[in-house]
C-alpha positions in Angstrom: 47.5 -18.0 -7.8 44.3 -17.7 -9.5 42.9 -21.0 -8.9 43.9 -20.2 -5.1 41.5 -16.7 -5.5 39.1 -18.4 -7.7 38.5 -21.5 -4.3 38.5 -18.5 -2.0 35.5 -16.1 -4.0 33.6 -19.3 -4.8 32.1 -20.1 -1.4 31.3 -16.0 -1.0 29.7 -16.0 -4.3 27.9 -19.1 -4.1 26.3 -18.1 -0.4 25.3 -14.7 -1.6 23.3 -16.3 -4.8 21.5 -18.4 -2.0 20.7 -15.2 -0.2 19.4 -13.5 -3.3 17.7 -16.2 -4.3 15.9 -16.5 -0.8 15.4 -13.0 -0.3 14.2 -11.5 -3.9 13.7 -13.8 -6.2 11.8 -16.6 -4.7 9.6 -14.1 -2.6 8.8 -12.1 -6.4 7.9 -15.3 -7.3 5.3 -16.1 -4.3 3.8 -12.4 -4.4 2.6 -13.2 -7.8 1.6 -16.2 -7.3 -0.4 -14.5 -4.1 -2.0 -12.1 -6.4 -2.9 -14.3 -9.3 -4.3 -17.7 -6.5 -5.7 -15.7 -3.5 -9.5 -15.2 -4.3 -9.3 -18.7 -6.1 -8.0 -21.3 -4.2 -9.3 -24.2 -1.8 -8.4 -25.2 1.4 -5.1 -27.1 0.8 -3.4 -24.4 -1.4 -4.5 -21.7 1.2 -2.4 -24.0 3.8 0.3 -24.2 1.2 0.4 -20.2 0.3 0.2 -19.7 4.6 3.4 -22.2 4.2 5.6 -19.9 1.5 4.6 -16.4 3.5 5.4 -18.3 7.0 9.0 -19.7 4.8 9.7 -16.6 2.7 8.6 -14.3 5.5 12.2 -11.9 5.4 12.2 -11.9 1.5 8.5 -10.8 1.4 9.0 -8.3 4.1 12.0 -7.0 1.5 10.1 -7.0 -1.4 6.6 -5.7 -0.6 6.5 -2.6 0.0 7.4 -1.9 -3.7 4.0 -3.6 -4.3 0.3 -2.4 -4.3 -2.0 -5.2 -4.8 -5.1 -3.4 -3.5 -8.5 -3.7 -5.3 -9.4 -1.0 -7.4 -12.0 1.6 -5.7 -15.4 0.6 -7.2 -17.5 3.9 -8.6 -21.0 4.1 -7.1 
C-alpha cells in the first residue's frame, strides 16, 4: 500500500518542485544577478539578461514586488 501512495505523491511532488524552482528560486536568482550585472555589462550579456527576464518572466513578476532596487536619492 505504501509503495502504491508513495508512485502516486511522487509525480505531484516532483511537478510542484519544478514549479517552485521556476517560479521563486530561479527568478531570486536572476534579480540579483540583475542588480549586481546591470550598469556593468556588454552587449552580449545585456542580450543574455533580456533572455532570463523574457524566460523567467511569471517568476519575476512573483517575486519583484518584494524588491526595491532603486538608486539611492543623491543629496545636493
Amino acid at each position: 500500500m505504501s509503495l502504491l501512495l508513495s508512485i502516486f505523491l511522487s509525480a505531484p511532488i516532483f511537478y510542484a518542485a519544478i514549479a517552485g524552482t521556476y517560479l521563486l528560486v530561479i527568478p531570486l536568482l536572476v534579480i540579483f544577478y540583475f542588480k549586481a550585472r546591470w550598469y556593468k555589462t556588454g552587449s552580449i550579456e545585456r542580450v543574455f539578461l533580456c533572455f532570463l527576464a523574457f524566460f523567467f518572466f511569471p517568476g519575476l513578476l512573483l517575486v519583484s514586488p518584494f524588491f526595491n532596487f532603486r538608486p539611492q536619492m543623491r543629496e545636493i
